[in-house]
HTML snippet that shows the backbone in 3Dmol.js (N, CA, C, O; Angstrom):
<script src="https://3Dmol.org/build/3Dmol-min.js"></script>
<div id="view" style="width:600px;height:400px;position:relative"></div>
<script>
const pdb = `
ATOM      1  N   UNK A   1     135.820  61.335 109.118  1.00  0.00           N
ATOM      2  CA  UNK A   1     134.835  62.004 109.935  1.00  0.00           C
ATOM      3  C   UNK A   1     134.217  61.007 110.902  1.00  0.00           C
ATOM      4  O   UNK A   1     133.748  59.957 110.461  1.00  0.00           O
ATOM      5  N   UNK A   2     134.192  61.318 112.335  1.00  0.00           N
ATOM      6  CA  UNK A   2     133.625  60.360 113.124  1.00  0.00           C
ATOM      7  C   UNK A   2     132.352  60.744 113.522  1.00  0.00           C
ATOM      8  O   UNK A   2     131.488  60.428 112.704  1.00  0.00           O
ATOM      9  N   UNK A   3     131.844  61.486 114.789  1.00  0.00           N
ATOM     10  CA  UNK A   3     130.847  61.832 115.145  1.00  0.00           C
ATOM     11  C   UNK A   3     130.097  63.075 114.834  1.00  0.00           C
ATOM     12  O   UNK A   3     128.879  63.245 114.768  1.00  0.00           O
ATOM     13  N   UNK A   4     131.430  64.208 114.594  1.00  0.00           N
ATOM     14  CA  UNK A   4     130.633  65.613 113.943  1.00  0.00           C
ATOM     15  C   UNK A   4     130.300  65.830 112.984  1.00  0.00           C
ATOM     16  O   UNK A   4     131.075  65.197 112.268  1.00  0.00           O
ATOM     17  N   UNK A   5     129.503  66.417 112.264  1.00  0.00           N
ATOM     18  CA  UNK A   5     128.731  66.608 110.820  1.00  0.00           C
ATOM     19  C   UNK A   5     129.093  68.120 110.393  1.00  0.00           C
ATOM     20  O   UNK A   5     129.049  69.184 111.011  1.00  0.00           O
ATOM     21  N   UNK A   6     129.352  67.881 109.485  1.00  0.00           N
ATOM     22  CA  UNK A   6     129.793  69.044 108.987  1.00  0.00           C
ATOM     23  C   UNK A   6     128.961  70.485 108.234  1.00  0.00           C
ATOM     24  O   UNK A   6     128.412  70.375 107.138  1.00  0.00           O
ATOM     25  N   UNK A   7     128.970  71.125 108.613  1.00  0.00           N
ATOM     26  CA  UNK A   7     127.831  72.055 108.023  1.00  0.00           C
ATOM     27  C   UNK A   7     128.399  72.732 106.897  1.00  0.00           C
ATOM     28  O   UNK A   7     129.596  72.898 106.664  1.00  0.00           O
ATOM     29  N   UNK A   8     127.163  73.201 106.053  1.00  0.00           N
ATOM     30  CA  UNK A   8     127.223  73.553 104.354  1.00  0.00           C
ATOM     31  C   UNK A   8     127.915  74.696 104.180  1.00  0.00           C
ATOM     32  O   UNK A   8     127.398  75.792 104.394  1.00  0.00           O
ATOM     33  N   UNK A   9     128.885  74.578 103.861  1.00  0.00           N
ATOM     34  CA  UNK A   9     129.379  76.054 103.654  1.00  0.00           C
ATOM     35  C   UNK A   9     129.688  76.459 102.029  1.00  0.00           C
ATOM     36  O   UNK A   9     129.561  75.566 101.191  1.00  0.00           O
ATOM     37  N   UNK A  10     130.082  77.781 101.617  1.00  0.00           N
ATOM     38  CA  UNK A  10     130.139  77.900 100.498  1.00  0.00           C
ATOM     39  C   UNK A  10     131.749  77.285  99.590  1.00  0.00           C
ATOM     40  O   UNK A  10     132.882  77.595  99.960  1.00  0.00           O
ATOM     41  N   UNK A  11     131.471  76.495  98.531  1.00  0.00           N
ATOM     42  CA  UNK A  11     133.086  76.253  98.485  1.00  0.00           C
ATOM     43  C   UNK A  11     133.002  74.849  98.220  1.00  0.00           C
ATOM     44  O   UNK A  11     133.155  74.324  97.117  1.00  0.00           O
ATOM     45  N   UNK A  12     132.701  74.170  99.502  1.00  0.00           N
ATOM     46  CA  UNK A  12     132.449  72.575 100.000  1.00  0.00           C
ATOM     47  C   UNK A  12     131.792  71.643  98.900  1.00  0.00           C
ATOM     48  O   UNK A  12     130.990  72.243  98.184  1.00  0.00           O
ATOM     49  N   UNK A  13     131.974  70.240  98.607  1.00  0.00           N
ATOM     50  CA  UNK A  13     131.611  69.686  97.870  1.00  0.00           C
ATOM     51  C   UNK A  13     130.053  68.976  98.506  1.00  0.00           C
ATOM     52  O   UNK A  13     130.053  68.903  99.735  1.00  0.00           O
ATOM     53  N   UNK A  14     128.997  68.555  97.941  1.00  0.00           N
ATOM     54  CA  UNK A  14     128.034  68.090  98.804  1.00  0.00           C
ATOM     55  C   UNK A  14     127.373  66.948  97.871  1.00  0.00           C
ATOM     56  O   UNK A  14     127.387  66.899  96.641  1.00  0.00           O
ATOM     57  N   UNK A  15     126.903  66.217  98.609  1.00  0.00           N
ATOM     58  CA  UNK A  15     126.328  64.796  97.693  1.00  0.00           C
ATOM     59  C   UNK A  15     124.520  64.943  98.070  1.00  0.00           C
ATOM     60  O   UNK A  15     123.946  65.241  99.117  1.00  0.00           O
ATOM     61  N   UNK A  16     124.044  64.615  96.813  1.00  0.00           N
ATOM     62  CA  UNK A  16     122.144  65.374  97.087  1.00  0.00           C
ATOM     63  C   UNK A  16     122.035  64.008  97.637  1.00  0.00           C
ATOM     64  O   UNK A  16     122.589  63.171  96.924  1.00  0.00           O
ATOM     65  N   UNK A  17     121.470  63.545  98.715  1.00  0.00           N
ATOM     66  CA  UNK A  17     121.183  62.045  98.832  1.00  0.00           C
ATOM     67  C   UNK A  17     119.110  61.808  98.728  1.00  0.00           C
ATOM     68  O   UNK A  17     118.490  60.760  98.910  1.00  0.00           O
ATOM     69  N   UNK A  18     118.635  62.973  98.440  1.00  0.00           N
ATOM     70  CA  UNK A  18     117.328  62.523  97.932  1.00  0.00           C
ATOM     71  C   UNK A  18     116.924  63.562  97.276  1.00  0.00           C
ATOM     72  O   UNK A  18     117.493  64.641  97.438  1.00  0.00           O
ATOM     73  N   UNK A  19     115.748  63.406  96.318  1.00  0.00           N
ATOM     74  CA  UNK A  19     114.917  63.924  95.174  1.00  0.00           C
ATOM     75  C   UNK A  19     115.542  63.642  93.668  1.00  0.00           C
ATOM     76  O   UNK A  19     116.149  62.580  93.529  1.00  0.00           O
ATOM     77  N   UNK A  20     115.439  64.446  92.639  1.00  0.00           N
ATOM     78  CA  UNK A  20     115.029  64.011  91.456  1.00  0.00           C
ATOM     79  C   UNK A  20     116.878  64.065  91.086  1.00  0.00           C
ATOM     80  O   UNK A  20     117.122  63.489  90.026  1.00  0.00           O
ATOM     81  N   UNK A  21     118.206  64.686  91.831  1.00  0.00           N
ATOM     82  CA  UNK A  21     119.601  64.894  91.511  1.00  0.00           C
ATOM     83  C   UNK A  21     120.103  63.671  92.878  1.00  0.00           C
ATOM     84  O   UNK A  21     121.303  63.692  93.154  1.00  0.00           O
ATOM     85  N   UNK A  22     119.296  62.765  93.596  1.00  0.00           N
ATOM     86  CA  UNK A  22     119.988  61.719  94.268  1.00  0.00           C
ATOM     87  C   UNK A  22     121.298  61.140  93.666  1.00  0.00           C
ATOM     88  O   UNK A  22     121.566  60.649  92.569  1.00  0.00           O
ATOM     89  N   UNK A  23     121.968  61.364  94.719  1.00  0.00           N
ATOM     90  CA  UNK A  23     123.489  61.188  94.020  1.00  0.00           C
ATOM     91  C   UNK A  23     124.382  61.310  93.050  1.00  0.00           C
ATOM     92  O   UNK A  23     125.168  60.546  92.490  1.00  0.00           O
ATOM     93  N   UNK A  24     124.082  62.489  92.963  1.00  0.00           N
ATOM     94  CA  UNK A  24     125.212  63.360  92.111  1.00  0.00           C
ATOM     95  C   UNK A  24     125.510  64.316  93.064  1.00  0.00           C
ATOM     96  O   UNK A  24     124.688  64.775  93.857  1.00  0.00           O
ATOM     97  N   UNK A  25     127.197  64.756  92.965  1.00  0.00           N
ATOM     98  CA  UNK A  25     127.890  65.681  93.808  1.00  0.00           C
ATOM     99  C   UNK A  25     127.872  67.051  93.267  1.00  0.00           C
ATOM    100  O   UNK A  25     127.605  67.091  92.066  1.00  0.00           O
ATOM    101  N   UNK A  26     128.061  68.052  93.771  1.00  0.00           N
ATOM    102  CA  UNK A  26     128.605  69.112  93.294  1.00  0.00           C
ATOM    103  C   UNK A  26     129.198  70.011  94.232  1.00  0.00           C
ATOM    104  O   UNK A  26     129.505  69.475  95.297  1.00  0.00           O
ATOM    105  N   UNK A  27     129.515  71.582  94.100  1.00  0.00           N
ATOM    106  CA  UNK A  27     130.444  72.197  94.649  1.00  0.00           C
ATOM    107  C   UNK A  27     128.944  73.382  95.269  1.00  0.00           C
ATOM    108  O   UNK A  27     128.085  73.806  94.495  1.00  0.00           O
ATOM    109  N   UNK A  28     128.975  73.629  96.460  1.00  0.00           N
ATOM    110  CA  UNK A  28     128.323  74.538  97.021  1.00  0.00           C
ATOM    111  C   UNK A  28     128.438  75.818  96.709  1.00  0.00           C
ATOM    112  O   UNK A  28     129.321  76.365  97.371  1.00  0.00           O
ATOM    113  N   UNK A  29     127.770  76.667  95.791  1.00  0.00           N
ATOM    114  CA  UNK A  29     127.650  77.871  95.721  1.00  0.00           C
ATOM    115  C   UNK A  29     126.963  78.882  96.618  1.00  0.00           C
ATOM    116  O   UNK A  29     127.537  79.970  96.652  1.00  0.00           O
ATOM    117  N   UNK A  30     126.100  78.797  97.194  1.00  0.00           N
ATOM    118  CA  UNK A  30     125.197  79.725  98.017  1.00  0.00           C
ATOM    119  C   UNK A  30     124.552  78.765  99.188  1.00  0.00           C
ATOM    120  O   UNK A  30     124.054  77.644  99.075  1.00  0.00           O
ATOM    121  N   UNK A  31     124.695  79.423 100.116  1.00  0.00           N
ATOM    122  CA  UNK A  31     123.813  79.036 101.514  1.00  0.00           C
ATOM    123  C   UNK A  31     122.899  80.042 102.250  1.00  0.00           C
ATOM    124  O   UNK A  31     123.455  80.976 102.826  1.00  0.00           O
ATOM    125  N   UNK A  32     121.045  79.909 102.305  1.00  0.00           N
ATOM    126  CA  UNK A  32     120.672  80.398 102.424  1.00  0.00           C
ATOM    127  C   UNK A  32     120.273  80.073 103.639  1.00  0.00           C
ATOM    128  O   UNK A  32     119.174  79.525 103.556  1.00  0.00           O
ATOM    129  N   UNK A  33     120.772  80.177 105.100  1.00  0.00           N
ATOM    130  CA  UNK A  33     120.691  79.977 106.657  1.00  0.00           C
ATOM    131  C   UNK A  33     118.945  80.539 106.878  1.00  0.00           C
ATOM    132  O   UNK A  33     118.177  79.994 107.670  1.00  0.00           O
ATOM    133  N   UNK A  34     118.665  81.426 106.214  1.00  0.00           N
ATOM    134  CA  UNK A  34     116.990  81.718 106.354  1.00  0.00           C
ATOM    135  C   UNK A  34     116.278  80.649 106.344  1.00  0.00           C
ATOM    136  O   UNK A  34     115.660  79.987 107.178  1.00  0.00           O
ATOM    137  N   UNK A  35     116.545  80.595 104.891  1.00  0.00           N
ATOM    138  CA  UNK A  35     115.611  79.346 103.959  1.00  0.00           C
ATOM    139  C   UNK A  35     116.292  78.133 104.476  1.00  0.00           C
ATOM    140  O   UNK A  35     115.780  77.162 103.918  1.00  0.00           O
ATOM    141  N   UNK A  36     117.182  77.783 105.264  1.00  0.00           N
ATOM    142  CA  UNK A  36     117.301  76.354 105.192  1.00  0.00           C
ATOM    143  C   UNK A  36     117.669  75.670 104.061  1.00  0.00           C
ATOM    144  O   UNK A  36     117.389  74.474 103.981  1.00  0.00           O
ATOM    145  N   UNK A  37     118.271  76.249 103.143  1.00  0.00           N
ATOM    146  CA  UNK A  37     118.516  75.593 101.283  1.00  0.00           C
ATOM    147  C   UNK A  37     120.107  75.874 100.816  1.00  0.00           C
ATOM    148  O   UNK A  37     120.604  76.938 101.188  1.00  0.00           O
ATOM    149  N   UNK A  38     120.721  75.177 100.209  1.00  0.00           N
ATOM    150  CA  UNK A  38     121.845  75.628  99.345  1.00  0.00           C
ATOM    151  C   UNK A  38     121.756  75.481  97.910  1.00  0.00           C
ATOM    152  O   UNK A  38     120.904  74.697  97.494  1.00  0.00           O
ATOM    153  N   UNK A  39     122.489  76.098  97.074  1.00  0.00           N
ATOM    154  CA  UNK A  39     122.471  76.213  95.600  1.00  0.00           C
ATOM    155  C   UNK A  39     123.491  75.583  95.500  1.00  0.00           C
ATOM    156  O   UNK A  39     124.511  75.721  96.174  1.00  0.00           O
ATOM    157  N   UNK A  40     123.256  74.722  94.510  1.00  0.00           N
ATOM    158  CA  UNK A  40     124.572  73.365  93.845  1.00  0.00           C
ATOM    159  C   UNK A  40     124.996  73.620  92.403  1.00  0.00           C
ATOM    160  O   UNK A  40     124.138  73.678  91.521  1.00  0.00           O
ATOM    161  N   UNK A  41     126.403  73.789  92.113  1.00  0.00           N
ATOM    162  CA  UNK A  41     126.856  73.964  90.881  1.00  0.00           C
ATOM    163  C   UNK A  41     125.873  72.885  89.977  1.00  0.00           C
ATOM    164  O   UNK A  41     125.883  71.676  90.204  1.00  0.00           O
ATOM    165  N   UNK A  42     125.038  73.506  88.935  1.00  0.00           N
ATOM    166  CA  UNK A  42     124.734  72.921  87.920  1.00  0.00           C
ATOM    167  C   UNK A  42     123.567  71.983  88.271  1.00  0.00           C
ATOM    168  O   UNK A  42     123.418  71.254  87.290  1.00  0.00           O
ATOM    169  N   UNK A  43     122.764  71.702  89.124  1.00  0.00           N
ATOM    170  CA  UNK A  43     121.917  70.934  90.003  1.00  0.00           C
ATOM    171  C   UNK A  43     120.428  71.947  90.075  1.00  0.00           C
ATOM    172  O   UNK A  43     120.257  73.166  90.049  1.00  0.00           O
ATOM    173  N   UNK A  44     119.535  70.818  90.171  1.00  0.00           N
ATOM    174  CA  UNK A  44     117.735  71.571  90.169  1.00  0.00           C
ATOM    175  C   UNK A  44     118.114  73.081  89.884  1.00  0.00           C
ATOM    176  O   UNK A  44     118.627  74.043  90.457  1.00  0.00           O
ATOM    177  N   UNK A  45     117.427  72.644  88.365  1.00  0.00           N
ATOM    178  CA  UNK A  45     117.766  73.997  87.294  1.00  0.00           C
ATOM    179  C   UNK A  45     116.228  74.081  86.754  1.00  0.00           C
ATOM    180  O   UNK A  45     115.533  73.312  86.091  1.00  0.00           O
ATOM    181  N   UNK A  46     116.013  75.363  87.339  1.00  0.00           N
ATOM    182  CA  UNK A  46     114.303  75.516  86.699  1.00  0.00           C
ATOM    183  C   UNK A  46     114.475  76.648  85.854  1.00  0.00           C
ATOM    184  O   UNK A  46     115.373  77.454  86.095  1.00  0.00           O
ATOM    185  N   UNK A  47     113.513  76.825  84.645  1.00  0.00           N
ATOM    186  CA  UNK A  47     113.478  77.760  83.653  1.00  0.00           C
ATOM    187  C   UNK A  47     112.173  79.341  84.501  1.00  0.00           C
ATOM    188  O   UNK A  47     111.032  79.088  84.890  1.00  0.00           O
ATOM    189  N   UNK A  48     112.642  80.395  84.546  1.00  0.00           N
ATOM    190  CA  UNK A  48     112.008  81.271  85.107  1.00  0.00           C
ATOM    191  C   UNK A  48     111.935  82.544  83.698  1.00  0.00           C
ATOM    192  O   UNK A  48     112.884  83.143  83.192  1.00  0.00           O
ATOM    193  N   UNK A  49     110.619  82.629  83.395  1.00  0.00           N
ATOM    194  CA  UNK A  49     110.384  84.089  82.657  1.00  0.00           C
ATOM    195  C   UNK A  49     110.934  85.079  83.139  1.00  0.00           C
ATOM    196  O   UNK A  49     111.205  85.336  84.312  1.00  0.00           O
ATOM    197  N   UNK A  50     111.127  85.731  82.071  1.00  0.00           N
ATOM    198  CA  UNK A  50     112.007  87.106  82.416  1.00  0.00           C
ATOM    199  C   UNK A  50     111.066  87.918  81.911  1.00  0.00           C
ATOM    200  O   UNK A  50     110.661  87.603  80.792  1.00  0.00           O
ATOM    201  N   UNK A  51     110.480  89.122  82.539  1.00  0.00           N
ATOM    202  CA  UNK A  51     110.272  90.357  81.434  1.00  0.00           C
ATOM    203  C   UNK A  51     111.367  91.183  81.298  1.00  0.00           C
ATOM    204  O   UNK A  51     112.364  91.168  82.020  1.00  0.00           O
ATOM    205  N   UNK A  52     111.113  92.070  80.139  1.00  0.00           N
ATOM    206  CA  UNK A  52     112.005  92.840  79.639  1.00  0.00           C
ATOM    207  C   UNK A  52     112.361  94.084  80.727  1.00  0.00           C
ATOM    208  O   UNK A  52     111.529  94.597  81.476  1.00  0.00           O
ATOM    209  N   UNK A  53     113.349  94.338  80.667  1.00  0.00           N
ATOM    210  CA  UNK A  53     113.881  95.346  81.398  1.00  0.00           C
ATOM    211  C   UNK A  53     115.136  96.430  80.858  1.00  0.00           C
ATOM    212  O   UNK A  53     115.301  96.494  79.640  1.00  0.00           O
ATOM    213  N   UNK A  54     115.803  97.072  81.539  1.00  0.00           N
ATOM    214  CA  UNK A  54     117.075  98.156  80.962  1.00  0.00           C
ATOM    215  C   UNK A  54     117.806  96.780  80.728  1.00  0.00           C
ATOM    216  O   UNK A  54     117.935  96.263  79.618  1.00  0.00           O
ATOM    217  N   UNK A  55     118.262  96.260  81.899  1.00  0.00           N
ATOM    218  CA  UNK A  55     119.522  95.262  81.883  1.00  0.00           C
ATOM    219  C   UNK A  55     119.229  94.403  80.614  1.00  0.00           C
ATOM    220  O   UNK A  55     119.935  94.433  79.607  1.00  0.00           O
ATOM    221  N   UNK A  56     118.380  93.817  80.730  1.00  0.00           N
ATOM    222  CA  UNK A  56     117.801  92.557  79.830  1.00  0.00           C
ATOM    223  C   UNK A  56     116.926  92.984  78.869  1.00  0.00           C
ATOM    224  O   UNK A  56     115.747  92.759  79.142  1.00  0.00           O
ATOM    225  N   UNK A  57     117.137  93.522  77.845  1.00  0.00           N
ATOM    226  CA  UNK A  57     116.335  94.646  77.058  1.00  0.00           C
ATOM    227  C   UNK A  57     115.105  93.197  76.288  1.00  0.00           C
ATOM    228  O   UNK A  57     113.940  93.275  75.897  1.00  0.00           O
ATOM    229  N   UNK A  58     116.086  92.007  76.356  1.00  0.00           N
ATOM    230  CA  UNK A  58     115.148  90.918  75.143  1.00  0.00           C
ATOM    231  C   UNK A  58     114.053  90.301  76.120  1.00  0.00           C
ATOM    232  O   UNK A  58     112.939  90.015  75.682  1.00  0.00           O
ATOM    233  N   UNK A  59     114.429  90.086  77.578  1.00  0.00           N
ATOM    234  CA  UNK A  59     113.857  89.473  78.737  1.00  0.00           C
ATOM    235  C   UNK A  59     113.660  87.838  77.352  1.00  0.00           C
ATOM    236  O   UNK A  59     114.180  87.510  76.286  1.00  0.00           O
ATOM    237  N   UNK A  60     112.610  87.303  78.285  1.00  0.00           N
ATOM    238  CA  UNK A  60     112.782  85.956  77.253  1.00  0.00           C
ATOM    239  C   UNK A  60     112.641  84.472  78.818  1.00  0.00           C
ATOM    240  O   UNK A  60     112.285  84.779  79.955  1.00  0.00           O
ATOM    241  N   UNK A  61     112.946  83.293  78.480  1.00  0.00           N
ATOM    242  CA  UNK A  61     113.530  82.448  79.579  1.00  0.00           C
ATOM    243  C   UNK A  61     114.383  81.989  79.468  1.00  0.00           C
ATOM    244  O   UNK A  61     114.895  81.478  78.473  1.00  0.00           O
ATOM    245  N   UNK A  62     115.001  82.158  81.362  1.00  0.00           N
ATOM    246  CA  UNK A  62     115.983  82.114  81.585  1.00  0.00           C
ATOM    247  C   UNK A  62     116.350  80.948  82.133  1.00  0.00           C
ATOM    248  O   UNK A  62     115.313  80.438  82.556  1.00  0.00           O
ATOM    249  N   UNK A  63     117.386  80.155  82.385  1.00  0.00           N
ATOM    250  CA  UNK A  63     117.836  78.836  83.436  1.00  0.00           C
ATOM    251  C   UNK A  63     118.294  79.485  84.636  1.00  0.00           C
ATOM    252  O   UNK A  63     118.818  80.598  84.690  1.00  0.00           O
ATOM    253  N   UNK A  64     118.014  78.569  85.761  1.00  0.00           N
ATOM    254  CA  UNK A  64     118.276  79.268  87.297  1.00  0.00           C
ATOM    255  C   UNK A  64     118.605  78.047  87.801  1.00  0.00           C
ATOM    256  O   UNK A  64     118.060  76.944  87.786  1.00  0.00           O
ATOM    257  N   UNK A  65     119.570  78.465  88.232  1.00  0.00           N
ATOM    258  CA  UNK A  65     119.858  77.211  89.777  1.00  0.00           C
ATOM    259  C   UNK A  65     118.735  77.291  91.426  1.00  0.00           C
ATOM    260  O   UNK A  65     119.142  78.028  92.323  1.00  0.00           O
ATOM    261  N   UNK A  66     118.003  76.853  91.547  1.00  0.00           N
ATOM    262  CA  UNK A  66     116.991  76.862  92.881  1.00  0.00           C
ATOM    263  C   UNK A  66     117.974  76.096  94.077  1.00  0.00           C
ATOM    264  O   UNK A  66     119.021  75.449  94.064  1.00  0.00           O
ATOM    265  N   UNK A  67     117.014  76.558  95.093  1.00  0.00           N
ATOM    266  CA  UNK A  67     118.081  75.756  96.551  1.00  0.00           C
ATOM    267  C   UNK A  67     117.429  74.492  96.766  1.00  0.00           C
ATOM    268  O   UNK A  67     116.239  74.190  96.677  1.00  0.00           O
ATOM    269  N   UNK A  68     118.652  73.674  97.129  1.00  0.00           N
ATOM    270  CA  UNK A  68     118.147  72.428  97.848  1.00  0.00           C
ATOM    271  C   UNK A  68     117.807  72.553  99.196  1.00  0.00           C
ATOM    272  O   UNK A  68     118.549  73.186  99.947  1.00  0.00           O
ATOM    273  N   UNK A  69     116.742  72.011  99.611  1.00  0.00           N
ATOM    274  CA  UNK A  69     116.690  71.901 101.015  1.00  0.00           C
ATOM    275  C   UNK A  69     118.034  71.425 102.174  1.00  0.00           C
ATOM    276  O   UNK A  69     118.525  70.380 101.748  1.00  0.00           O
ATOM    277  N   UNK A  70     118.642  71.825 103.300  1.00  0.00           N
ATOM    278  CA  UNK A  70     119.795  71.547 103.752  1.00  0.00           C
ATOM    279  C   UNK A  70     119.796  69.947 104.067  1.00  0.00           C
ATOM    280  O   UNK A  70     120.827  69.291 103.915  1.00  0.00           O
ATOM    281  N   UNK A  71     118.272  69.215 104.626  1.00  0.00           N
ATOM    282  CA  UNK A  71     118.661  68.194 104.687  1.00  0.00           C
ATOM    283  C   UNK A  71     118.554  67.023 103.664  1.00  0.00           C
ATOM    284  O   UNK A  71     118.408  65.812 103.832  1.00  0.00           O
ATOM    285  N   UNK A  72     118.655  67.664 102.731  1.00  0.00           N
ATOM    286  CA  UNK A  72     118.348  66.684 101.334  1.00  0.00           C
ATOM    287  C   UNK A  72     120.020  66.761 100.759  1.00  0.00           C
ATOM    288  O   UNK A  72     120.191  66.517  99.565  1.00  0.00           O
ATOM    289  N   UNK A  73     120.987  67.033 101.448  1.00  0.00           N
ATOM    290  CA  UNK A  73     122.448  67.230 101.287  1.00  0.00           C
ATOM    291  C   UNK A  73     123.107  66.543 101.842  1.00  0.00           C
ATOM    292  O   UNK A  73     122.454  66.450 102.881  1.00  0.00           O
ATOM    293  N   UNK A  74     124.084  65.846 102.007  1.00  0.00           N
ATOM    294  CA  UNK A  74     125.307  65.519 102.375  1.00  0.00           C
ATOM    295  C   UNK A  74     126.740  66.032 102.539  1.00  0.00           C
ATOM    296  O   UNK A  74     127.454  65.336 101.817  1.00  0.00           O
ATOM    297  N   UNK A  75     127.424  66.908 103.150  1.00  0.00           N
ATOM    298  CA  UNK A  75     128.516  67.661 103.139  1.00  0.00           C
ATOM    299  C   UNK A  75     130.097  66.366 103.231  1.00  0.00           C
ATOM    300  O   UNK A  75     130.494  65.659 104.156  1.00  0.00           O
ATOM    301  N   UNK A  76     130.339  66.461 102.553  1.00  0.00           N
ATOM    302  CA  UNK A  76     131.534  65.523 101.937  1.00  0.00           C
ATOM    303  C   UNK A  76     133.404  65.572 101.967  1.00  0.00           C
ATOM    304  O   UNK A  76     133.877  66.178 101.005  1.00  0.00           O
ATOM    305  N   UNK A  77     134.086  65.188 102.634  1.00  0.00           N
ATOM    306  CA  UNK A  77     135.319  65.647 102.275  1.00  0.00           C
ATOM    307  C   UNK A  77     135.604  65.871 100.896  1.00  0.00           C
ATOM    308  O   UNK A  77     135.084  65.384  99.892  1.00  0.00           O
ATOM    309  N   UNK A  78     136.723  66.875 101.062  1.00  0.00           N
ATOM    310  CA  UNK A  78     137.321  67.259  99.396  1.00  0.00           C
ATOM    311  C   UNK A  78     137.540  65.843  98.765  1.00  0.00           C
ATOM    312  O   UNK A  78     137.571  64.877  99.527  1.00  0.00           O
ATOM    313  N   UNK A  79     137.671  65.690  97.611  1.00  0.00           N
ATOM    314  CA  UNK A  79     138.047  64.074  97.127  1.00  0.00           C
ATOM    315  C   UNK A  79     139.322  64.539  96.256  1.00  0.00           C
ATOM    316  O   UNK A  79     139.997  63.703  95.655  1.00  0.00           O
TER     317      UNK A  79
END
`;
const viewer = $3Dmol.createViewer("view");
viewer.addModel(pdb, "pdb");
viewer.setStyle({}, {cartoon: {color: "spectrum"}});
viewer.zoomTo();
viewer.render();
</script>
């Protein structure tokens, strides 16, 4: 890669280069172009209450993947 930067797409591998997952890679699941954020396989995982519902009859807490901010990313060739 020389001068162009590559933008986040879903699929793509990405390297966090700041906050609390600095340098660790993962595989891009979701890109939210609103929010400015992507969701990283397995990366800033916050616990969110559930109430009970039809679907989720036990509700309880749950683990969630949250978005990273886009420029707290690095977009990476395949390796």
């Amino acid at each position: 890669m020389s001068d162009t930067k590559m933008k986040p797409k879903k699929g793509l591998n990405a390297k966090i280069i700041a906050g609390k997952y600095k340098g660790q890679v993962g595989k891009i699941t979701s890109v939210s172009r609103k929010d400015n954020k992507v969701t990283i396989e397995n990366m800033n995982i916050a616990k969110k209450h559930v109430k009970p519902t039809q679907q989720s009859p036990s509700g309880g807490i749950v683990n969630k993947e949250k978005g990273i901010h886009i420029s707290n990313i690095k977009v990476i060739a395949d390796v």
